[in-house]
N, C-alpha and C positions, 0 to 999 in steps of 0.2 A: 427610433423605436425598435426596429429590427434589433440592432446592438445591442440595448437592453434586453430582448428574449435572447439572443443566443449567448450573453453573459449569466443569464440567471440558469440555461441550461447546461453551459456547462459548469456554474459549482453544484447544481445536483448531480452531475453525474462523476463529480470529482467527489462528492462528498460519498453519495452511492457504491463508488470505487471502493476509498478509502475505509467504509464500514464495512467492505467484505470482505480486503485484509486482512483486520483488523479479527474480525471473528473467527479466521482461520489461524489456528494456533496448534499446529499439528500438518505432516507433511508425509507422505509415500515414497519420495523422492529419496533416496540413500543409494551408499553402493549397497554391491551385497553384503559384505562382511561385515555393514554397519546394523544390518539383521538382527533381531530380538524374536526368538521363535514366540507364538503367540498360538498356535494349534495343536495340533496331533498329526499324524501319519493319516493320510485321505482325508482330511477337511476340506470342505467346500467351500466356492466363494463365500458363496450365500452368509453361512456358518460362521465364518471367518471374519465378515464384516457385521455380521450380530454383536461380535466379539469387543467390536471396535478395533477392529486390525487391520491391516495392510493384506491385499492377496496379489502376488505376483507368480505363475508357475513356467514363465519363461527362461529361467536360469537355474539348473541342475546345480546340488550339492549345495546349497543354500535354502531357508525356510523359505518356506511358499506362503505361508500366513505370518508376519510380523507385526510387531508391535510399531507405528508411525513415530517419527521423531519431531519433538516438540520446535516448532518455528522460534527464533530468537530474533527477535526482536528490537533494535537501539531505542534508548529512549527518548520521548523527542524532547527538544529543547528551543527554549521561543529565541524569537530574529535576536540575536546581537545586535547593537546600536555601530560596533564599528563594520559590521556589515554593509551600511549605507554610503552612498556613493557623497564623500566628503564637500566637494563641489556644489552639489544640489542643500541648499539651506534652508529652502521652501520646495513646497510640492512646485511643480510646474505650472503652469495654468491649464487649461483643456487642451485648446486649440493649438499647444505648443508641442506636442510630445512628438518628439523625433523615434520615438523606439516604445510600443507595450512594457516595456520589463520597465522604462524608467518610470512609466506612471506606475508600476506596480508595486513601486519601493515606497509607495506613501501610504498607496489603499490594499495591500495583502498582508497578512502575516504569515510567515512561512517559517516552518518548523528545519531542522535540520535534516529530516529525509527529502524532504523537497516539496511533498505535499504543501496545499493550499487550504488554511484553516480558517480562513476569516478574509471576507469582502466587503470591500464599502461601494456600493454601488449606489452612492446618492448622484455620486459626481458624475454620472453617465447619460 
């Protein structure tokens, strides 16, 4: 029973993860010189992020209020079939699993970022 709560806990918190990636689609993170001025001469934080902009005043001769750079993203793409481990021709039975990752090639689908998109927890 335990197992079951702490497998249903972690795909909410994997899926919770993964939707707030996901909605962040913009980033602060650049060097300087990848800067898009986005204010005026004396803009304020405050002001600055009304704006929808980036405020950094720690690095001279560079804008202090920029415009953020869009997060890119790969697309995902579902499991490959030659992905699976060619030996295994049937899922395992329960009681057999020598390693989590091999039962996990029957009951996960995993996209190419690595995230976990789908669970079948009847088998648990």
């Amino acid at each position: 029973m335990e197992h079951k709560v702490a497998c249903v806990l972690a795909m909410v918190l994997m899926l919770a993860l993964s939707s707030l990636a996901q909605d962040q689609a913009e980033t602060c993170t650049m060097t300087p010189g990848e800067r898009i001025n986005c204010g005026f001469s004396g803009i304020t934080p405050q002001q600055c992020k009304e704006r929808g902009c980036c405020f950094d005043n720690t690095i001279r001769g560079f804008p202090w209020c920029f415009q953020p750079l869009p997060i890119e993203s790969p697309p995902e793409e579902p499991i490959q079939e030659s992905w699976l481990r060619p030996d295994l021709a049937s899922p395992p039975a329960p009681g057999h699993l020598s390693h989590p990752a091999h039962y996990c090639i029957y009951t996960c689908s995993v996209a190419e970022s690595g995230l976990v998109t789908q669970f079948n927890l009847s088998d648990f």
